[in-house]
PDB file of N, CA, C and O in Angstrom:
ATOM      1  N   UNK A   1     103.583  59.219 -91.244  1.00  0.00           N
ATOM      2  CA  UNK A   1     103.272  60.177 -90.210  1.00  0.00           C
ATOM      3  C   UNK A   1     103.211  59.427 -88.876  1.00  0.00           C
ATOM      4  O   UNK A   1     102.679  58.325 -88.738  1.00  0.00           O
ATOM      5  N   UNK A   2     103.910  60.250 -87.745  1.00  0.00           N
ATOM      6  CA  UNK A   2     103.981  59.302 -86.223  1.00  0.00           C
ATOM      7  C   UNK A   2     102.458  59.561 -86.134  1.00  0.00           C
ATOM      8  O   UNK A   2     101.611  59.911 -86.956  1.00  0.00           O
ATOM      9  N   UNK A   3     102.439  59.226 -84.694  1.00  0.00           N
ATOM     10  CA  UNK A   3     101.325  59.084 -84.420  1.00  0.00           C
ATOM     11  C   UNK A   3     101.065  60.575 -83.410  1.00  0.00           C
ATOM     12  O   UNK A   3      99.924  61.013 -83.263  1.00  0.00           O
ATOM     13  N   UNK A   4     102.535  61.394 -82.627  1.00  0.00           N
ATOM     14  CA  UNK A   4     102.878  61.953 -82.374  1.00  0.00           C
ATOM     15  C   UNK A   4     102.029  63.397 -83.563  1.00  0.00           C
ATOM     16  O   UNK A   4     101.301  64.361 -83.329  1.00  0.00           O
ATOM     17  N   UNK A   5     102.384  63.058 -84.281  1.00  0.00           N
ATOM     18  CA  UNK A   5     102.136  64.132 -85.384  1.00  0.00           C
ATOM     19  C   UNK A   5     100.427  64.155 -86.027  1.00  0.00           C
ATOM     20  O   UNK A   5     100.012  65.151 -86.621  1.00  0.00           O
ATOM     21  N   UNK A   6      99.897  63.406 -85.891  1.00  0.00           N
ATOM     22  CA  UNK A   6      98.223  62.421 -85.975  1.00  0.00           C
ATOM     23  C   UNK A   6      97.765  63.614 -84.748  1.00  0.00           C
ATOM     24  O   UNK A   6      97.068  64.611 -84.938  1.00  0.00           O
ATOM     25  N   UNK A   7      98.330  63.208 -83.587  1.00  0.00           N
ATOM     26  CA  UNK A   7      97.692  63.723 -82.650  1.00  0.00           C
ATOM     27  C   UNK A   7      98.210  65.658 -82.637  1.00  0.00           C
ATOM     28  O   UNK A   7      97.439  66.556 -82.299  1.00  0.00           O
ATOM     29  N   UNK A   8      99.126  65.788 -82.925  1.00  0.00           N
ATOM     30  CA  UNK A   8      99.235  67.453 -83.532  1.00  0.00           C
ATOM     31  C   UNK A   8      97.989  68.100 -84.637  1.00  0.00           C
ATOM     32  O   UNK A   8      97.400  69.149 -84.376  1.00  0.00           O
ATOM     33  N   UNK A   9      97.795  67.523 -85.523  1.00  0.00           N
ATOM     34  CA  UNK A   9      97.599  68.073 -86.611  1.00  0.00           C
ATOM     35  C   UNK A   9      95.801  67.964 -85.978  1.00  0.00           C
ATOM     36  O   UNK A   9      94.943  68.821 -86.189  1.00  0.00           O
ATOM     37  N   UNK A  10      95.603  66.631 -85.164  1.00  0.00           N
ATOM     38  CA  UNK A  10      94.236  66.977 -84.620  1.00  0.00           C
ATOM     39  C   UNK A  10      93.574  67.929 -83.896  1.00  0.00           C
ATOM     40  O   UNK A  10      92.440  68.409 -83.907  1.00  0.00           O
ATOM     41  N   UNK A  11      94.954  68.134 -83.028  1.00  0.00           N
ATOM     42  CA  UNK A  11      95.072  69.724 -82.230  1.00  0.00           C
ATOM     43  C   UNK A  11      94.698  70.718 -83.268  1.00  0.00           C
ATOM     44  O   UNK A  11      93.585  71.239 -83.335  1.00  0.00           O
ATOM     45  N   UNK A  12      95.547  70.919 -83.958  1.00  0.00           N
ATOM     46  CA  UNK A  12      95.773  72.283 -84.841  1.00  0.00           C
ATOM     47  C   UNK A  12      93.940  71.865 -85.653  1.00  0.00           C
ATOM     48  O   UNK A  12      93.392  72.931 -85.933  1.00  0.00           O
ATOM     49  N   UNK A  13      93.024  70.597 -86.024  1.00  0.00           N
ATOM     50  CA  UNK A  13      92.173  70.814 -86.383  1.00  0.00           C
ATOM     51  C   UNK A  13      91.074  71.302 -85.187  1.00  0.00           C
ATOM     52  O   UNK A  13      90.359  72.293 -85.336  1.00  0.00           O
ATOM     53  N   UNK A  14      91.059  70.672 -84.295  1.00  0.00           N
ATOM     54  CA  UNK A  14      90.570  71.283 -83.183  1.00  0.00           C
ATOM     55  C   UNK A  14      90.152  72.205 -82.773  1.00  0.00           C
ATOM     56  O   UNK A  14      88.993  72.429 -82.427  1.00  0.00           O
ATOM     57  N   UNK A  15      91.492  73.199 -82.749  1.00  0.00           N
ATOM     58  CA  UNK A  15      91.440  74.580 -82.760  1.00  0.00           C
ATOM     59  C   UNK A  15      91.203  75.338 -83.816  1.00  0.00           C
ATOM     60  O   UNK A  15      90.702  76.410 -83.475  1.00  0.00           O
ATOM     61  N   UNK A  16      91.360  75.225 -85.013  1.00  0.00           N
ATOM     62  CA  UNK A  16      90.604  75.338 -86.267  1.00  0.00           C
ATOM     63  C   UNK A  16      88.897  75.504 -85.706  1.00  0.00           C
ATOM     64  O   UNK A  16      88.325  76.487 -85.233  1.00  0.00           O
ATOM     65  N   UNK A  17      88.550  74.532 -85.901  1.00  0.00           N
ATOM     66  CA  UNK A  17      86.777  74.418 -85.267  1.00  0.00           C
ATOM     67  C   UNK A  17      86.274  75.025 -84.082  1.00  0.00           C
ATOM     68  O   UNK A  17      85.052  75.135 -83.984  1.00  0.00           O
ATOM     69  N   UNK A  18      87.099  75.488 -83.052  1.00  0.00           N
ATOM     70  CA  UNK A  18      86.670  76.401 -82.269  1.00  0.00           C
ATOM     71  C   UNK A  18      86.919  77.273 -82.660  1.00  0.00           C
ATOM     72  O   UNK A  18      85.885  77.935 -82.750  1.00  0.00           O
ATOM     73  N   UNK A  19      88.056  78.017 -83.149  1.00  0.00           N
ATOM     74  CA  UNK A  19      87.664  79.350 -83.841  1.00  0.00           C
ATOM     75  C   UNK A  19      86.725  79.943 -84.712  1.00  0.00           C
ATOM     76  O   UNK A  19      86.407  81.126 -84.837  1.00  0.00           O
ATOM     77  N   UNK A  20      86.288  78.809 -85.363  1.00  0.00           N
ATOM     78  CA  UNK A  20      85.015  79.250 -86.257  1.00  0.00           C
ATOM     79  C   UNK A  20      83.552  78.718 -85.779  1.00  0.00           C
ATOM     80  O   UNK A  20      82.521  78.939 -86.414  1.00  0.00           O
ATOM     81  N   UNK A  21      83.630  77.865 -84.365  1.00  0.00           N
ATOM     82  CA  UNK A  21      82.676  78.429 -83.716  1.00  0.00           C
ATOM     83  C   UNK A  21      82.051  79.483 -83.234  1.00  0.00           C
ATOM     84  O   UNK A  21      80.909  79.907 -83.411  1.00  0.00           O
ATOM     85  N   UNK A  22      83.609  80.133 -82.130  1.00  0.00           N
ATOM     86  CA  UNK A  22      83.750  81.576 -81.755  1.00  0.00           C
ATOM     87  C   UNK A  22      83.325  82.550 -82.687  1.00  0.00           C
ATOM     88  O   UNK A  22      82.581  83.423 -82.240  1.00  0.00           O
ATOM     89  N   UNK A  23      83.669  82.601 -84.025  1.00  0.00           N
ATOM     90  CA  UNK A  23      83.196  83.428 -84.755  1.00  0.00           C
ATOM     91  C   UNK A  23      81.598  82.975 -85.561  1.00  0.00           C
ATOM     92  O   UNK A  23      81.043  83.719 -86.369  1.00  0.00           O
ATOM     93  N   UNK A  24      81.180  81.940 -85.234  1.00  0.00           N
ATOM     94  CA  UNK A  24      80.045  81.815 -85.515  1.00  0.00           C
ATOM     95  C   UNK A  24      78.984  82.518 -84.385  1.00  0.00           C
ATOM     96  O   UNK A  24      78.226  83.418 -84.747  1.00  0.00           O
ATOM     97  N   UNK A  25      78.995  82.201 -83.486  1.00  0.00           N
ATOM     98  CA  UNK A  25      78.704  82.545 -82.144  1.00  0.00           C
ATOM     99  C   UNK A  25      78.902  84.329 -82.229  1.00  0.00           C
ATOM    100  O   UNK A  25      77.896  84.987 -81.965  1.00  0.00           O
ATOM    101  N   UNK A  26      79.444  84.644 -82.383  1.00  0.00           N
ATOM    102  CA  UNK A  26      80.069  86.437 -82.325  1.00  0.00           C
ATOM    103  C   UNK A  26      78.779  86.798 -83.331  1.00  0.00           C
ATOM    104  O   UNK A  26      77.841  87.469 -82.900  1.00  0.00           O
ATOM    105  N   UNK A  27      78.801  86.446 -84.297  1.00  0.00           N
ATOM    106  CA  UNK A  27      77.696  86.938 -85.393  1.00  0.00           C
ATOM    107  C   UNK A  27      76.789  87.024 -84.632  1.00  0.00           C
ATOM    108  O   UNK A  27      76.536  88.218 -84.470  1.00  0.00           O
ATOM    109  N   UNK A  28      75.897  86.155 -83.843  1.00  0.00           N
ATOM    110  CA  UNK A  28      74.759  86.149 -83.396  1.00  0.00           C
ATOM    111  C   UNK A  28      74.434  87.518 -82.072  1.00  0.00           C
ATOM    112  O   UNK A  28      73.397  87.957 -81.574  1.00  0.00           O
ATOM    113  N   UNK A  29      75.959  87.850 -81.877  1.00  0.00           N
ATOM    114  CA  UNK A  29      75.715  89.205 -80.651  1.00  0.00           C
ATOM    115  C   UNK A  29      74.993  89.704 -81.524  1.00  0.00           C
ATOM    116  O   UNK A  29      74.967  89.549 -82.745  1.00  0.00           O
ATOM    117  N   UNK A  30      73.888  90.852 -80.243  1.00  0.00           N
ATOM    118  CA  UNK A  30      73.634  92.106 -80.374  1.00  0.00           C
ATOM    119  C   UNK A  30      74.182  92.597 -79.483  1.00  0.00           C
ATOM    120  O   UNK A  30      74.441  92.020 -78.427  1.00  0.00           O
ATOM    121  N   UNK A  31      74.562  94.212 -79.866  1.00  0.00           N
ATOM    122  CA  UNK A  31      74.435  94.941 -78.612  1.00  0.00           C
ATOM    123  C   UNK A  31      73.467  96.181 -78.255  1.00  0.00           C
ATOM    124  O   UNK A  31      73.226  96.998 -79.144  1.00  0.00           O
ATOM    125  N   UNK A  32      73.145  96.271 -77.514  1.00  0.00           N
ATOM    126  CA  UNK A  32      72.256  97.021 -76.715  1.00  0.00           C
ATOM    127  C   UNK A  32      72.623  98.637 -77.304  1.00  0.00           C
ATOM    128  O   UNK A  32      73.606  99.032 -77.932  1.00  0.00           O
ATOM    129  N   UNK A  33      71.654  99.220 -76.919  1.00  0.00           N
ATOM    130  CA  UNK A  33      71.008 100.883 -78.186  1.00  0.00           C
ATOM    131  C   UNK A  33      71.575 101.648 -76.799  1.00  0.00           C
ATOM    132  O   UNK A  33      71.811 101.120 -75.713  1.00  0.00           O
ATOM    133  N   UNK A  34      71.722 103.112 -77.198  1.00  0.00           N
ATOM    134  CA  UNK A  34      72.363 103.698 -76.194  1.00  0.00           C
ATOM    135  C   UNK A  34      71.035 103.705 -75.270  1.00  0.00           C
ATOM    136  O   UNK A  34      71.129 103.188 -74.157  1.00  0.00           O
ATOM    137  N   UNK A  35      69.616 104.353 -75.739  1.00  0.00           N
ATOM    138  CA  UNK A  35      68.630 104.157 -74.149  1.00  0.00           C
ATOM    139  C   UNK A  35      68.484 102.972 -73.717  1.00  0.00           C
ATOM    140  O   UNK A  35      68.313 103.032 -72.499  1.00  0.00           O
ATOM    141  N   UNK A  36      68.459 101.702 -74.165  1.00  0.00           N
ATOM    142  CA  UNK A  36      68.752 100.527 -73.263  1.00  0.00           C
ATOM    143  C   UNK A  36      69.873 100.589 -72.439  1.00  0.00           C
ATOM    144  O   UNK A  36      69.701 100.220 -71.277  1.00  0.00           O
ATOM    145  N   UNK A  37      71.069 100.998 -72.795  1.00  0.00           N
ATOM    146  CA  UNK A  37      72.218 101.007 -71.724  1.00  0.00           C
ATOM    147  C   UNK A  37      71.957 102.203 -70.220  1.00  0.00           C
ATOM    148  O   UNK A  37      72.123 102.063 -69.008  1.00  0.00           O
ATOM    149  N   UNK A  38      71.439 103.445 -71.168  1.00  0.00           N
ATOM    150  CA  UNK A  38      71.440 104.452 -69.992  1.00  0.00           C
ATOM    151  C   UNK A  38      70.118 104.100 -68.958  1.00  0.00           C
ATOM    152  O   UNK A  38      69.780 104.544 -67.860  1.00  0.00           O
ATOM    153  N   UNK A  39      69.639 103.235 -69.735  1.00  0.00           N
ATOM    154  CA  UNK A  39      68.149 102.810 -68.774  1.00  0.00           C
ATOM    155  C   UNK A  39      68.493 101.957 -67.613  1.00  0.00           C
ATOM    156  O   UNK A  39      68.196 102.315 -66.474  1.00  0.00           O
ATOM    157  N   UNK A  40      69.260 100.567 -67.913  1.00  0.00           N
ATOM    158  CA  UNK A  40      69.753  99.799 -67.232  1.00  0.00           C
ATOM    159  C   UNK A  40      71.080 100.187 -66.413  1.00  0.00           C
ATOM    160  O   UNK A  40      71.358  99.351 -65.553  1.00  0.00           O
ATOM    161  N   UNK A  41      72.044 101.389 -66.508  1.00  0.00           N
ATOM    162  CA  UNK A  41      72.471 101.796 -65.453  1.00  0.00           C
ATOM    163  C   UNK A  41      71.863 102.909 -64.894  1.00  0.00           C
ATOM    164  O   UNK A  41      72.376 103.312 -63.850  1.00  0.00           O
ATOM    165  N   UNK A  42      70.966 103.467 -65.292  1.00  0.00           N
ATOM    166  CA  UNK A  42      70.038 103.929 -63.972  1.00  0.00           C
ATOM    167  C   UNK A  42      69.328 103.243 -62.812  1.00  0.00           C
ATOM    168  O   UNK A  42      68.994 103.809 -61.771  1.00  0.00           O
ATOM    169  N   UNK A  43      69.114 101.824 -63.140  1.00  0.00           N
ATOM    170  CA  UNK A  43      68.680 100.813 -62.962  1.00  0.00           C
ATOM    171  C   UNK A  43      69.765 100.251 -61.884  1.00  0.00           C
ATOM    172  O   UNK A  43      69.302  99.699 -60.886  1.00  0.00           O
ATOM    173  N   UNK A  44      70.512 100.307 -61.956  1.00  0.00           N
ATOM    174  CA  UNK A  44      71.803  99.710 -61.354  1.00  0.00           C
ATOM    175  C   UNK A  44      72.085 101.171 -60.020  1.00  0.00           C
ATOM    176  O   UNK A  44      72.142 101.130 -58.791  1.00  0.00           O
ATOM    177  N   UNK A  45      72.186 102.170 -60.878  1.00  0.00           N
ATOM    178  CA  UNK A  45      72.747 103.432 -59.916  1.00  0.00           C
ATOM    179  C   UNK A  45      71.444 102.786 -58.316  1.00  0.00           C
ATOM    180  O   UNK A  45      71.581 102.292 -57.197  1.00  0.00           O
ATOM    181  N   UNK A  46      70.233 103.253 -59.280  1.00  0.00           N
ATOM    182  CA  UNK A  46      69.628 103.594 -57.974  1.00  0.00           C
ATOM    183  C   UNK A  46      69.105 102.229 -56.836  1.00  0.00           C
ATOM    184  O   UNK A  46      68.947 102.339 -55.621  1.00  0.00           O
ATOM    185  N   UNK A  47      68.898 100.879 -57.744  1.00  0.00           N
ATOM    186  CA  UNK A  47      69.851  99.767 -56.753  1.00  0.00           C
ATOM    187  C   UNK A  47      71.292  99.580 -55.921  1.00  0.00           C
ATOM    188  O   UNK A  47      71.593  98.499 -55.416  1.00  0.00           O
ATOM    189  N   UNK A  48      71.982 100.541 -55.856  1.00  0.00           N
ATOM    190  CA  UNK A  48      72.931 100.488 -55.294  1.00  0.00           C
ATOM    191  C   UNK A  48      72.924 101.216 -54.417  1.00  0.00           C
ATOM    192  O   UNK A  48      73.596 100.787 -53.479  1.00  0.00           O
ATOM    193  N   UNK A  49      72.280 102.559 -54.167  1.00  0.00           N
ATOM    194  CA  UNK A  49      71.804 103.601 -53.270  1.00  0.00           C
ATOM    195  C   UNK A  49      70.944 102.863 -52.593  1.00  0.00           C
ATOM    196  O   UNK A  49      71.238 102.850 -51.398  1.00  0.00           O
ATOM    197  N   UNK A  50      69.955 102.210 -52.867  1.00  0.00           N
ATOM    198  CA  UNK A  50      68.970 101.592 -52.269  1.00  0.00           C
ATOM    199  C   UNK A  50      69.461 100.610 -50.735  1.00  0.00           C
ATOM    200  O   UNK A  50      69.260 100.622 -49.521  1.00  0.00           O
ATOM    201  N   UNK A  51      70.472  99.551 -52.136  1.00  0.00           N
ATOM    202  CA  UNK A  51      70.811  98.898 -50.685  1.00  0.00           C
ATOM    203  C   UNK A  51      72.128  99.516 -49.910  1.00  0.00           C
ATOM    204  O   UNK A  51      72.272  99.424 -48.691  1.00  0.00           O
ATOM    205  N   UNK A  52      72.812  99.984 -50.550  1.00  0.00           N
ATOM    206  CA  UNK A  52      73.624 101.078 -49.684  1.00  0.00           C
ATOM    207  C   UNK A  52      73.121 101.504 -48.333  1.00  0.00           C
ATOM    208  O   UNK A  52      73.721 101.286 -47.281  1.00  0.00           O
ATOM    209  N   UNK A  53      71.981 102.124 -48.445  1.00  0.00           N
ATOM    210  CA  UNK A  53      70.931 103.093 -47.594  1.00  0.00           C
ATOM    211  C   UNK A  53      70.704 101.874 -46.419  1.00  0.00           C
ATOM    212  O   UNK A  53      71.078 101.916 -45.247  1.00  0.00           O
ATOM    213  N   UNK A  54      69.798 100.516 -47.275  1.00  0.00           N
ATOM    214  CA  UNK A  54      69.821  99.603 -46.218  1.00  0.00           C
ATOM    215  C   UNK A  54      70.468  98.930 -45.732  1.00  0.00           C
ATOM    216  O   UNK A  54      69.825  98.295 -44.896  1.00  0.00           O
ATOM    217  N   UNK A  55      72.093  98.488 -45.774  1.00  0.00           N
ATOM    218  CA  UNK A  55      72.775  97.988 -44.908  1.00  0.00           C
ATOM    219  C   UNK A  55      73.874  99.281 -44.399  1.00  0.00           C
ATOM    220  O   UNK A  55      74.874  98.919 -43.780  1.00  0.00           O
ATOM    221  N   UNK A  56      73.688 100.701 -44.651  1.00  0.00           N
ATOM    222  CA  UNK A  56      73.875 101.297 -43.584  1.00  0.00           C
ATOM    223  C   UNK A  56      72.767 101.223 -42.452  1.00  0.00           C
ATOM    224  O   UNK A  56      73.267 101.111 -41.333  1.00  0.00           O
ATOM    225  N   UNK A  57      71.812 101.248 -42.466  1.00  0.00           N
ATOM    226  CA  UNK A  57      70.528 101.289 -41.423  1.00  0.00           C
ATOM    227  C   UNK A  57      70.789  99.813 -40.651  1.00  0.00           C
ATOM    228  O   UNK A  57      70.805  99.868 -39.421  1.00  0.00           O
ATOM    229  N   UNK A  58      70.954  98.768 -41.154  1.00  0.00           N
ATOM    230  CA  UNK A  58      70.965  97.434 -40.529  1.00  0.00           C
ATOM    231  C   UNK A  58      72.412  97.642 -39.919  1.00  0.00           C
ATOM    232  O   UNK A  58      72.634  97.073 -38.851  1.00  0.00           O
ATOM    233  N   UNK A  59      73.383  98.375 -40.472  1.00  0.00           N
ATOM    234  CA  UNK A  59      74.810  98.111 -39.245  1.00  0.00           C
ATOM    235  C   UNK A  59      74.515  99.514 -38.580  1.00  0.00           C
ATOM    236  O   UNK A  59      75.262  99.563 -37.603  1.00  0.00           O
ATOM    237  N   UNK A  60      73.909 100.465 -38.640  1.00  0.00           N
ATOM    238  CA  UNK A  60      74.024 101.443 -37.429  1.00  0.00           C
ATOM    239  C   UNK A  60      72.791 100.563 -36.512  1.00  0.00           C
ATOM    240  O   UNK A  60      73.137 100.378 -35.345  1.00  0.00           O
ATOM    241  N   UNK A  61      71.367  99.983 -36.890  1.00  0.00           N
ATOM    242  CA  UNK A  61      71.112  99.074 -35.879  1.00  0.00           C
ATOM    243  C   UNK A  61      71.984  98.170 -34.750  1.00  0.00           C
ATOM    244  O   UNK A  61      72.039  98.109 -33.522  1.00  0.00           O
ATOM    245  N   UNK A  62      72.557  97.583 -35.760  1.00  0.00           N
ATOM    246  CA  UNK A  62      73.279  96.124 -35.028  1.00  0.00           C
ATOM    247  C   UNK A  62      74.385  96.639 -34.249  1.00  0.00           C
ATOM    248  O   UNK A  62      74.540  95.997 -33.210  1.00  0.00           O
ATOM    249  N   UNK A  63      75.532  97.971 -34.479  1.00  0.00           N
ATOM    250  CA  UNK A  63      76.172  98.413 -33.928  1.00  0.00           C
ATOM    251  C   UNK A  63      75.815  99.319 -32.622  1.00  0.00           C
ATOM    252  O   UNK A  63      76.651  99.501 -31.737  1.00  0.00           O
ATOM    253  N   UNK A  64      74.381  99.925 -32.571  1.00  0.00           N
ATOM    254  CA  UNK A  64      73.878 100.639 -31.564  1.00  0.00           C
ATOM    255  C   UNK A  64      73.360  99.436 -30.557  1.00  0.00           C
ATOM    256  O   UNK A  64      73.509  99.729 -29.371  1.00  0.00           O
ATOM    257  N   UNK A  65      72.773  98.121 -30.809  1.00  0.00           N
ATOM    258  CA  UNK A  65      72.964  97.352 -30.276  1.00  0.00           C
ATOM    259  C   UNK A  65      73.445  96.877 -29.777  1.00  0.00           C
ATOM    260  O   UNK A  65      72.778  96.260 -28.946  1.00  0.00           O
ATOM    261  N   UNK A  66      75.051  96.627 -29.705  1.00  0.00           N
ATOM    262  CA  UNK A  66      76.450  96.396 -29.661  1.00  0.00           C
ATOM    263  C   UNK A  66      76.549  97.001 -28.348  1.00  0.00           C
ATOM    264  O   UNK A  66      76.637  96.465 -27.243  1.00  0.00           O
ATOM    265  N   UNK A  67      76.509  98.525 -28.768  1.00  0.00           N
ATOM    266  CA  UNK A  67      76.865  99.332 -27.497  1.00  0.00           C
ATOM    267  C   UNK A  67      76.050  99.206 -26.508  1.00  0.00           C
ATOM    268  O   UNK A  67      76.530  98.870 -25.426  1.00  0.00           O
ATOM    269  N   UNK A  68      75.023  99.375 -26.590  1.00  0.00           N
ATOM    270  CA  UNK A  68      74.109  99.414 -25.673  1.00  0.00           C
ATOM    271  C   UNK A  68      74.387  98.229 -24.665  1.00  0.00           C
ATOM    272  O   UNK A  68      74.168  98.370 -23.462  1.00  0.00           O
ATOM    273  N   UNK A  69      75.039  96.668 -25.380  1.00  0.00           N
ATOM    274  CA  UNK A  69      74.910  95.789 -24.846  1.00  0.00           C
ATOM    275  C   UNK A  69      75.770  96.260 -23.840  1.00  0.00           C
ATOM    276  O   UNK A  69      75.492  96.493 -22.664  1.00  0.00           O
ATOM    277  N   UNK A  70      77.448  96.439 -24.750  1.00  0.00           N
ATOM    278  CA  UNK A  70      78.530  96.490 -23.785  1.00  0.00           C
ATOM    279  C   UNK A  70      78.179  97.548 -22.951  1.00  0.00           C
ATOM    280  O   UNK A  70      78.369  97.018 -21.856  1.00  0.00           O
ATOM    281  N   UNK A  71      77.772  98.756 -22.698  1.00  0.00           N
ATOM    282  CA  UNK A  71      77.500  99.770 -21.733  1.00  0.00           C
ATOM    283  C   UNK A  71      76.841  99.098 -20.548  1.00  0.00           C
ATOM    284  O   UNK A  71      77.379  99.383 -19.479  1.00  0.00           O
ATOM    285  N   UNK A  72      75.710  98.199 -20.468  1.00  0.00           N
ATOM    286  CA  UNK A  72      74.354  97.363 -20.109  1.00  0.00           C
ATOM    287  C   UNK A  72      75.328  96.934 -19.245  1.00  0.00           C
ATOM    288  O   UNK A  72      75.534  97.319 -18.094  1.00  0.00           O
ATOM    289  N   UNK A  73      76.060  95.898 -20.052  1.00  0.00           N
ATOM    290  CA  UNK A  73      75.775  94.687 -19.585  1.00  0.00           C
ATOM    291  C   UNK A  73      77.299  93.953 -18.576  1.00  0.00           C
ATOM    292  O   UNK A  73      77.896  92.877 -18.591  1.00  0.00           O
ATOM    293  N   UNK A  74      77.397  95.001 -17.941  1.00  0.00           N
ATOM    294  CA  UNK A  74      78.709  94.729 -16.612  1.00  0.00           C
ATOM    295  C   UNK A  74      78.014  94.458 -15.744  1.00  0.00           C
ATOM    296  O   UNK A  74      78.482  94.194 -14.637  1.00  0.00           O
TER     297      UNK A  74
END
């Protein structure tokens, strides 16, 4: 056997052993119950409204600012 072929077959074991990591690893998922999911994107919805809400308020600030400057400030 080359040495060429040594270093193949180590590959092909290689990848052998990560695949049955991967599938060792997979066993250990859980996944989440449907009220954990609908809980945590409610969770998400109304964090997103939230800051939605506040960086509209911080750019109609900073933009009324804006104007005011350029109107001001000739």
């Amino acid at each position: 056997m080359t040495s060429e072929e040594r270093g193949l077959m180590a590959k092909v074991k290689q990848l052998g052993s990560f695949f049955a990591d991967v599938r060792n690893e997979m066993r250990k998922v859980t996944f989440p119950g449907r009220k954990e999911v609908q809980a945590t994107t409610v969770v998400v919805i109304v964090t997103v409204i939230i800051f939605g809400i506040y960086f509209f308020l911080i750019d109609y600030v900073f933009n009324s600012g804006v104007q005011w400057v350029l109107r001001h400030g000739k």
